[in-house]
C-alpha positions as a LaTeX table, in Angstrom:
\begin{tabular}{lrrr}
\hline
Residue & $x$ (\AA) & $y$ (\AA) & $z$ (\AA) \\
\hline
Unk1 & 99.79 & 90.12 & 59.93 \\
Unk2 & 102.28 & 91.12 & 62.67 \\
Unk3 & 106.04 & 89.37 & 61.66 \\
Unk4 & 109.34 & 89.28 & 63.62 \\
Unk5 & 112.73 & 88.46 & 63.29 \\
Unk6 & 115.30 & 88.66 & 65.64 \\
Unk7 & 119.06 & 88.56 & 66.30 \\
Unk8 & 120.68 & 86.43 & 69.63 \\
Unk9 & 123.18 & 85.20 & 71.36 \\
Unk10 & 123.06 & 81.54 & 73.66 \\
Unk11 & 124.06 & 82.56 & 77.00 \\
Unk12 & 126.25 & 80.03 & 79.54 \\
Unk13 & 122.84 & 79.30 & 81.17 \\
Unk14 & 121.38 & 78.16 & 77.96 \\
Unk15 & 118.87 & 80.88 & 78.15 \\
Unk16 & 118.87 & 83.66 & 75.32 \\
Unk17 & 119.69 & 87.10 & 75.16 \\
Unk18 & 118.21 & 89.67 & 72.61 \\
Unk19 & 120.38 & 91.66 & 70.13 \\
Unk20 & 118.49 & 92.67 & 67.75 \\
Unk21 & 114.50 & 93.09 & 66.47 \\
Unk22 & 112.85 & 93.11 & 63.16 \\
Unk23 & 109.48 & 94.08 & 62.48 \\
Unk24 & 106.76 & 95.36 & 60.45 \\
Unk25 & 105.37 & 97.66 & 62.65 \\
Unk26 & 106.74 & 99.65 & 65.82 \\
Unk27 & 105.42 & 97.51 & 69.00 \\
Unk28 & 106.19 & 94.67 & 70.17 \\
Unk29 & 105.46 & 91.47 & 72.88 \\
Unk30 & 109.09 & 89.67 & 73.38 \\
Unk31 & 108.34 & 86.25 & 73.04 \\
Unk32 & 108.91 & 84.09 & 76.12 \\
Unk33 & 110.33 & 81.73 & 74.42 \\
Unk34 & 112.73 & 81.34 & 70.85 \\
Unk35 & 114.17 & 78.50 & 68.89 \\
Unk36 & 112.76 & 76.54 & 72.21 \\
Unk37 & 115.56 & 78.54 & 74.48 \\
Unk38 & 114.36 & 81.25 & 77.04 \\
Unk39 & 114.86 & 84.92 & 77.24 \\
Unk40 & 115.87 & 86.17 & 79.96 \\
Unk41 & 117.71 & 89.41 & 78.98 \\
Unk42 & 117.98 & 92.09 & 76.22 \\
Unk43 & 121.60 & 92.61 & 75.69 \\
Unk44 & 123.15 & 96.56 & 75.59 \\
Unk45 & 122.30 & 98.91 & 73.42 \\
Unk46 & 119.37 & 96.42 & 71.96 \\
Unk47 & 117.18 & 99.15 & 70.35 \\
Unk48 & 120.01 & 101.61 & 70.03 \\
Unk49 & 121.41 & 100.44 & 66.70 \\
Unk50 & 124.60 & 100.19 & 67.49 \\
Unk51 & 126.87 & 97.97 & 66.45 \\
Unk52 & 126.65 & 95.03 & 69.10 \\
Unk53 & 129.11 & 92.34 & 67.05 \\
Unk54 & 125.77 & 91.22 & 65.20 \\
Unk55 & 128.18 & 88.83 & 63.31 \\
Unk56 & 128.00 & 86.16 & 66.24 \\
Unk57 & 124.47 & 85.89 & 66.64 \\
Unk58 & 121.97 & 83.06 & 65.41 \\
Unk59 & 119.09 & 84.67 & 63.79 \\
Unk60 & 115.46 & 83.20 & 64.40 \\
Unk61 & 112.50 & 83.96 & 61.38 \\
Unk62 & 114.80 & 85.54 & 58.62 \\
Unk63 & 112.82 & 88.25 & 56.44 \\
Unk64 & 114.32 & 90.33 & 54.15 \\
Unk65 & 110.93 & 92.52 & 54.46 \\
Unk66 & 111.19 & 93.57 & 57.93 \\
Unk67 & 112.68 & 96.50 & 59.49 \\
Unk68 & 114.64 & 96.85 & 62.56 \\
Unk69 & 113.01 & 98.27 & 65.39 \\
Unk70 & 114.98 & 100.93 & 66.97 \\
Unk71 & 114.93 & 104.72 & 68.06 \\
Unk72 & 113.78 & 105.74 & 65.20 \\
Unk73 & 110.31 & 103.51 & 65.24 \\
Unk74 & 109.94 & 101.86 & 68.58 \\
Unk75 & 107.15 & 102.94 & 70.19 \\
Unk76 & 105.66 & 99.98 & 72.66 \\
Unk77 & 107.09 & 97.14 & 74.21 \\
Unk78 & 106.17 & 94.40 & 76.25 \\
Unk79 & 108.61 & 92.57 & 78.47 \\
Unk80 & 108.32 & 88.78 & 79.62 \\
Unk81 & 108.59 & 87.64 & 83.31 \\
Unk82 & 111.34 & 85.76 & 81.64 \\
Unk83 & 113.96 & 88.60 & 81.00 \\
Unk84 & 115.55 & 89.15 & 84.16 \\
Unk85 & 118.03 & 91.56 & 82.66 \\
Unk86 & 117.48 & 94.88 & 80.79 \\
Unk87 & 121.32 & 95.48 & 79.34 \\
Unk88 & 122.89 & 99.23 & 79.47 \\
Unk89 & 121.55 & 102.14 & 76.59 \\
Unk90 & 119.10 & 99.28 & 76.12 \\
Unk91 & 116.51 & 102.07 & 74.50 \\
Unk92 & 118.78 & 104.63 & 73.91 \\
Unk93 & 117.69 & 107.72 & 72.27 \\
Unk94 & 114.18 & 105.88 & 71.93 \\
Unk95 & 111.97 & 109.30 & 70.87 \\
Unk96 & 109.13 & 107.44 & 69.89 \\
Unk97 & 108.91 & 105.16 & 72.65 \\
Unk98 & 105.32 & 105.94 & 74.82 \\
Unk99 & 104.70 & 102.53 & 76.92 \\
Unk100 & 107.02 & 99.54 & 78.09 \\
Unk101 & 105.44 & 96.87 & 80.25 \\
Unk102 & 107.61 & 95.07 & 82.63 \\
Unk103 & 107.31 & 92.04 & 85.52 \\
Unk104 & 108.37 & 92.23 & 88.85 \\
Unk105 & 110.92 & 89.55 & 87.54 \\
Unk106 & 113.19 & 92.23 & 86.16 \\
Unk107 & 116.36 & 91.92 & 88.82 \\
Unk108 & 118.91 & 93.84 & 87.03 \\
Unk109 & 118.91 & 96.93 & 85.13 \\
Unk110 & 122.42 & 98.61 & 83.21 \\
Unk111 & 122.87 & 102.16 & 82.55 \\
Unk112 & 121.47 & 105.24 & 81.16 \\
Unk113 & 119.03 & 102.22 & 79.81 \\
Unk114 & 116.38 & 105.59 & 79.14 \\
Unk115 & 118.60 & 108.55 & 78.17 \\
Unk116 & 116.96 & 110.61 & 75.58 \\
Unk117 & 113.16 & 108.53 & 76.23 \\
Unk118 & 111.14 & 111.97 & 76.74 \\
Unk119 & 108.28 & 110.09 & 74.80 \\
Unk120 & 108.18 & 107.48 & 77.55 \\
Unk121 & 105.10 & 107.92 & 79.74 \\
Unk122 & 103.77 & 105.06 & 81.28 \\
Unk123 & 105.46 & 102.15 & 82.54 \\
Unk124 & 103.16 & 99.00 & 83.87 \\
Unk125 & 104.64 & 97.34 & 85.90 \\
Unk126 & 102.56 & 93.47 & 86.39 \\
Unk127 & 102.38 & 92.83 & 89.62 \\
Unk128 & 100.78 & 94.42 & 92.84 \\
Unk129 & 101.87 & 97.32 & 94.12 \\
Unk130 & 103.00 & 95.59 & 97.28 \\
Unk131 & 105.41 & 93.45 & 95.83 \\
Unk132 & 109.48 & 94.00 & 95.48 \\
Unk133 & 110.19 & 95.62 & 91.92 \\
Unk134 & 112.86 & 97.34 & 90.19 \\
Unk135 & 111.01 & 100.74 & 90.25 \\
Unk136 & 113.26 & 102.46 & 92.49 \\
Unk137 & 116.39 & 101.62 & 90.06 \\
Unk138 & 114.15 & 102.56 & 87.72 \\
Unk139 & 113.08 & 105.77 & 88.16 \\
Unk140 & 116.39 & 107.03 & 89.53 \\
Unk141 & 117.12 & 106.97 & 85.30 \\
Unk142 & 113.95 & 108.85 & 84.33 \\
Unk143 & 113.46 & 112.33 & 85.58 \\
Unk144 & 110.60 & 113.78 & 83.59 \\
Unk145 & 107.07 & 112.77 & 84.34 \\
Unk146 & 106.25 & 109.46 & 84.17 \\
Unk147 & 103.18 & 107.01 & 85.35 \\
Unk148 & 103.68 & 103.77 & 86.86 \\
Unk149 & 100.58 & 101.74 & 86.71 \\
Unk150 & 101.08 & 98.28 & 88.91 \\
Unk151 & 98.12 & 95.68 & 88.96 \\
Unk152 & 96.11 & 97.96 & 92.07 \\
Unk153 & 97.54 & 100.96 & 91.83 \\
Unk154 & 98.82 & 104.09 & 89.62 \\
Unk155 & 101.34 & 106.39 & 90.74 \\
Unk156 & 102.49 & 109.69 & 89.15 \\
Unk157 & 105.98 & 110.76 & 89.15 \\
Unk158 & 106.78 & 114.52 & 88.48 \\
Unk159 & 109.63 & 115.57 & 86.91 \\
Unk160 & 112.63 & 117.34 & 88.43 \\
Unk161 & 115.68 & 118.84 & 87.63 \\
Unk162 & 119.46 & 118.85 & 88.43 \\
Unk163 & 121.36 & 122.32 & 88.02 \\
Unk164 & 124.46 & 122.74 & 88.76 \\
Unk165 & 125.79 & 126.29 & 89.98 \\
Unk166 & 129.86 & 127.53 & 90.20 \\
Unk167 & 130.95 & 128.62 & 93.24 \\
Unk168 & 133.42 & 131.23 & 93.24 \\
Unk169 & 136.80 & 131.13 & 91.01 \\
Unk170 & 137.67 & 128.24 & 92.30 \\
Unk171 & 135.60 & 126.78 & 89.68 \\
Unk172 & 133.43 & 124.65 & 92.35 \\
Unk173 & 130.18 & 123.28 & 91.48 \\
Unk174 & 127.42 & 122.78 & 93.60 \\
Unk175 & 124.56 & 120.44 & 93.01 \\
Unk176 & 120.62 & 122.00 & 93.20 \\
Unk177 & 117.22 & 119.95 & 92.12 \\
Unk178 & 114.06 & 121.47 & 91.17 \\
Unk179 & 111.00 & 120.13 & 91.74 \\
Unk180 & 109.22 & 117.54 & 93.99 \\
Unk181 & 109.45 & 114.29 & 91.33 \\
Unk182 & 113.17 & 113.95 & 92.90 \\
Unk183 & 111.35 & 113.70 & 96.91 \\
Unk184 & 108.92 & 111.11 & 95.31 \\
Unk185 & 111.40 & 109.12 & 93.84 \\
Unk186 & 112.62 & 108.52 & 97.50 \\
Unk187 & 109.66 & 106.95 & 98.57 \\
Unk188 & 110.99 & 103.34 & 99.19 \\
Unk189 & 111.77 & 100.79 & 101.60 \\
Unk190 & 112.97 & 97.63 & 101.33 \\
Unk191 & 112.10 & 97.88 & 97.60 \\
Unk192 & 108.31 & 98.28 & 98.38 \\
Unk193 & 107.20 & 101.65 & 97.10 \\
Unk194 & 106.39 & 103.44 & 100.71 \\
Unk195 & 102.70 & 105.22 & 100.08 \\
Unk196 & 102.70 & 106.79 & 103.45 \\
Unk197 & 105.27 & 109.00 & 102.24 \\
Unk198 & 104.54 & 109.06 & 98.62 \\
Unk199 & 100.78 & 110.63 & 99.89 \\
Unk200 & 102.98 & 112.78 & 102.53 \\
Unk201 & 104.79 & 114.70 & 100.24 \\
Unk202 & 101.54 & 116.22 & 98.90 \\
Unk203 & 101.46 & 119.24 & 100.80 \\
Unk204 & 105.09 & 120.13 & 99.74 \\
Unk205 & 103.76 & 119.47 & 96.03 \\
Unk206 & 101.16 & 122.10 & 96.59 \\
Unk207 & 103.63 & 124.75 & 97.26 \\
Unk208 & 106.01 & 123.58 & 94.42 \\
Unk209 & 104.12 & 122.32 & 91.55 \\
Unk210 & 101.84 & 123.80 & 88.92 \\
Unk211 & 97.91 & 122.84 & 89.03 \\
Unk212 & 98.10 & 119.96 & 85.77 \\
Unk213 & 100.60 & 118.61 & 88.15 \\
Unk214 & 98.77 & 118.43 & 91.03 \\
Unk215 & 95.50 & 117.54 & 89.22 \\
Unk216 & 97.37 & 114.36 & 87.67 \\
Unk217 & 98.92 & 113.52 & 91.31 \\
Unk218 & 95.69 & 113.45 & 92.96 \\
Unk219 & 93.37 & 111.71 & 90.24 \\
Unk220 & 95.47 & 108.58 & 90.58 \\
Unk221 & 95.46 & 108.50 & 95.04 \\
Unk222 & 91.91 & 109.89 & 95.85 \\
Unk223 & 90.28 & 106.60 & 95.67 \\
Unk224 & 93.17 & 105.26 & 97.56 \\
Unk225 & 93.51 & 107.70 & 100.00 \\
Unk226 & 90.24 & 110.12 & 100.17 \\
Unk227 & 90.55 & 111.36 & 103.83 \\
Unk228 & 93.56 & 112.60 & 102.78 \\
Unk229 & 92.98 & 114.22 & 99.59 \\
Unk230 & 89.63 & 115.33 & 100.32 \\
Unk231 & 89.87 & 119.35 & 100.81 \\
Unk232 & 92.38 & 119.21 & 98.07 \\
Unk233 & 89.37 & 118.10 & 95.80 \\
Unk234 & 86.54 & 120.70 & 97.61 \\
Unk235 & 88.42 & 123.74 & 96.92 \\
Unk236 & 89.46 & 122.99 & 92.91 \\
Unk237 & 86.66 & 120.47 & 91.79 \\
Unk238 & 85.94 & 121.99 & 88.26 \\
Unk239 & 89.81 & 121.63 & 87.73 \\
Unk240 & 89.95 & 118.38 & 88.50 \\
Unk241 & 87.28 & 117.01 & 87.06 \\
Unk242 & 88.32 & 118.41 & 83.56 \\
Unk243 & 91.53 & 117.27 & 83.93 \\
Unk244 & 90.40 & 114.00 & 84.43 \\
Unk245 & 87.92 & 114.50 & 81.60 \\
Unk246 & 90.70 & 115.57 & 79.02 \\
Unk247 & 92.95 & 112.55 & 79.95 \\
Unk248 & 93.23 & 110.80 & 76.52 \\
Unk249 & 94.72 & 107.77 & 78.51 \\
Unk250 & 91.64 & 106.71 & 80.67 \\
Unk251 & 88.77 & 105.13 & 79.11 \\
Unk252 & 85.31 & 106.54 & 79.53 \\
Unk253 & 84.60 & 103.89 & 82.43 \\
Unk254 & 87.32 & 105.28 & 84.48 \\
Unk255 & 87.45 & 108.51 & 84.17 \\
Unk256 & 83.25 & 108.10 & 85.58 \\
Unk257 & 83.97 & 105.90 & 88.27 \\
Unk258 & 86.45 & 108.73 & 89.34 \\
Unk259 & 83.68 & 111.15 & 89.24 \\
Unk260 & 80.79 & 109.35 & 90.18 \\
Unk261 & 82.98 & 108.47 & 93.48 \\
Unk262 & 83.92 & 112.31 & 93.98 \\
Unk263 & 79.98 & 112.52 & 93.77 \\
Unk264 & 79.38 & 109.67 & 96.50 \\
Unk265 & 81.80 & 111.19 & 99.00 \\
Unk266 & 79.80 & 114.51 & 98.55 \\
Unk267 & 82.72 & 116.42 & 97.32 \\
Unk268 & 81.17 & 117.50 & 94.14 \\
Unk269 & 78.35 & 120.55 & 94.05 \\
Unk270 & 75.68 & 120.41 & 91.52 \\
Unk271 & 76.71 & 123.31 & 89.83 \\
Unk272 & 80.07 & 121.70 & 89.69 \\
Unk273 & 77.96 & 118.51 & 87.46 \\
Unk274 & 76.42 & 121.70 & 85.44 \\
Unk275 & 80.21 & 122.53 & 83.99 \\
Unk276 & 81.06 & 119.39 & 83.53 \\
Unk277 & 78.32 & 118.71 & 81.43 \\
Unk278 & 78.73 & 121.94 & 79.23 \\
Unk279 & 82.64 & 120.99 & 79.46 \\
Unk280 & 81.83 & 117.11 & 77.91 \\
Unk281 & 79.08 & 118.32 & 75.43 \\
Unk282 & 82.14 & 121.05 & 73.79 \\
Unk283 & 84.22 & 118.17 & 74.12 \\
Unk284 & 82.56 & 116.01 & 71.82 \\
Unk285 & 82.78 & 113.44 & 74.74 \\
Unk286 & 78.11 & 112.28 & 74.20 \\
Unk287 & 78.60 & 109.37 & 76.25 \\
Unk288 & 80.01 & 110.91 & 79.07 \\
Unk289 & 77.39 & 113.92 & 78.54 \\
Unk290 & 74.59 & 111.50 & 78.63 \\
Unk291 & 76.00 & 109.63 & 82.02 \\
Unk292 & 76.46 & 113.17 & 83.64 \\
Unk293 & 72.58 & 114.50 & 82.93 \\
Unk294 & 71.42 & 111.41 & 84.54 \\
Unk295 & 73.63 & 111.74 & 87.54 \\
Unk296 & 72.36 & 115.53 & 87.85 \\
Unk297 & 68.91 & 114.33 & 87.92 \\
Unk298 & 69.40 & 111.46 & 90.29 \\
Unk299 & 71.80 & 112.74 & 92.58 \\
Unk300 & 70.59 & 116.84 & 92.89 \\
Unk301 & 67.31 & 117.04 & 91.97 \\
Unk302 & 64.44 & 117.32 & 94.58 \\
Unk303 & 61.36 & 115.60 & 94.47 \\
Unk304 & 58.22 & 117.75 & 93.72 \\
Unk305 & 55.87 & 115.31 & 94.91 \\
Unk306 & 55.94 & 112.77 & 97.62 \\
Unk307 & 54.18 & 109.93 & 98.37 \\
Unk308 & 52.58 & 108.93 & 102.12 \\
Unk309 & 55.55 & 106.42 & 102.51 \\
Unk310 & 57.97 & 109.63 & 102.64 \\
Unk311 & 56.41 & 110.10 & 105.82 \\
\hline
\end{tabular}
C-alpha cells in the first residue's frame, strides 16, 4: 500500500503550500486537498532537499517509515489543478525524474524550477492544446528534448544549445544557439502554442537535425497535419515506421493506428509492410507481427479469382 506524509505551511489565503514529501515509493499524485485546506503551490526548493525552515511547518500523516522524496528518488509526479504555483529549484537536480503532469491552472512558475532534470521527458499537460498554459515559461527552462502531450495533441521539442564565443582581447562574449528546439520554443502567441509555425519550421529541421530527430518530430504531427508531412514520409518510410515501432512509450494501439493511417493515405509500399514485419517478428513485438500479416494480405494482395459481380 502506497503511504504519504508531508510537510506545510498555511498560507494568508488559507490555502496550503507544500514543503516537504514522504513516501514509500518514488511517484506521486499531490493530493487536492490536506488537513481539509487546499494546495495551491509547492514552495522552493520542494524536492531539492534543502533546508526550507522545516521547523515551522505542520506535518499531515506522520511515519517514521517513509522516506523523503527528493532528487535522489523522484521519478513521477502528478500536479492538481489546485496548485497554481510551482516555487523556484522546485525539482532541482531531480535525475530520476521521467514524467510530471500538470493543469492548465499552473499561473506561476519560479526559477531554474528544472536545472539538472535531463531524465525529464514528457510533460502532460491536461487540457487541450488550444487552451492558455504555462508551456512557453516552461520550456524556456528545459532545453534538451522533451514531449509535451496536451489532451489532443503531442508535440516534440528538440534540444538546443547556448555557446558562448570571446571576441577579441577585449574579453567580449557573444551569444550562439545550436539547434532548431530553441526556433520551436518560439512558437507562441498569446500563450496558445502557434502550430502554423511549429509545422513551419520543419523544413529548417530537415537541414539541421539528425534523422531520430526528425522521425520523432513527424510521428507526433502527421495525423495532424498529413498534406504537409506527406513527402517527408514517402521518401524515408522504413525509418519511420521503425522508429515508431521501437518507441517504448506508445502502446501497441498507437503505434498501429499510426501505421495503419500511413497505409490509408497510400504512403506506405508493400514491400515497405514486408520490413516491418521481419523488423516486429526480430523485435519480439507477435502482436504487432500478427496485425501487420493481415494488413499485407488485405491491403496488397490481388485477388486470383473474381466473381461476376466484379464486373
Amino acid at each position: 500500500m502506497n503511504k504519504y506524509s508531508y510537510r506545510y505551511k498555511i498560507k494568508n489565503d488559507g490555502t496550503i503550500a507544500l514543503y516537504r514529501i514522504y513516501s514509500n515509493v518514488p511517484y506521486i499524485q499531490i493530493p487536492k486537498v490536506i488537513d481539509g485546506r487546499i494546495v495551491s503551490e509547492l514552495a522552493d526548493h520542494c524536492f531539492s532537499t534543502r533546508n526550507n525552515h522545516l521547523e515551522d511547518t505542520l506535518i499531515c500523516n506522520s511515519d517514521e517509515n517513509l522516506y523523503e522524496l527528493n532528487k535522489e528518488n523522484i521519478e513521477y509526479i502528478d500536479i492538481p489543478d489546485t496548485v497554481t504555483k510551482l516555487g523556484s529549484f522546485c525539482f532541482y537536480n531531480c535525475k530520476k525524474l521521467k514524467e510530471i503532469h500538470l493543469s492548465n491552472k499552473l499561473k506561476q512558475i519560479g526559477s531554474d524550477m528544472f536545472l539538472n532534470c535531463h531524465e525529464l521527458s514528457t510533460i502532460y499537460i491536461h487540457a487541450s492544446i488550444n487552451e492558455p498554459t504555462m508551456l512557453k515559461q516552461i520550456l524556456t527552462q528545459i532545453s534538451w528534448d522533451i514531449d509535451i502531450c496536451f489532451n489532443d495533441a503531442t508535440l516534440f521539442y528538440p534540444e538546443y544549445y547556448e555557446i558562448y564565443d570571446e571576441i577579441g582581447p577585449a574579453h567580449i562574449f557573444s551569444l550562439n544557439i545550436s539547434g532548431e528546439g530553441f526556433r520551436l520554443r518560439q512558437c507562441f502567441k498569446d500563450g496558445l502554442v502557434s502550430l502554423e509555425e511549429y509545422d513551419a519550421t520543419f523544413p529548417k529541421l530537415c537541414v539541421e537535425e539528425n534523422k531520430d530527430t526528425l522521425a520523432h518530430f513527424v510521428m507526433h504531427r502527421f495525423k495532424k497535419n498529413p498534406s504537409f508531412y506527406q513527402d517527408y514520409i514517402i521518401q524515408n518510410q522504413t525509418y519511420i515506421c521503425e522508429y515508431i515501432l521501437k518507441f517504448k512509450s506508445m502502446d501497441n494501439q498507437e503505434k498501429l493506428d499510426k501505421i495503419e493511417f500511413m497505409l490509408l493515405q497510400g504512403w506506405l509500399e508493400s514491400t515497405i509492410l514486408d520490413d516491418l514485419i521481419t523488423f516486429s517478428t526480430n523485435t519480439n513485438q507477435v502482436e504487432i507481427t500478427t496485425t501487420l500479416i493481415t494488413w499485407k494480405k488485405k491491403y496488397f494482395t490481388k485477388k486470383q479469382k473474381y466473381d461476376f459481380e466484379d464486373f
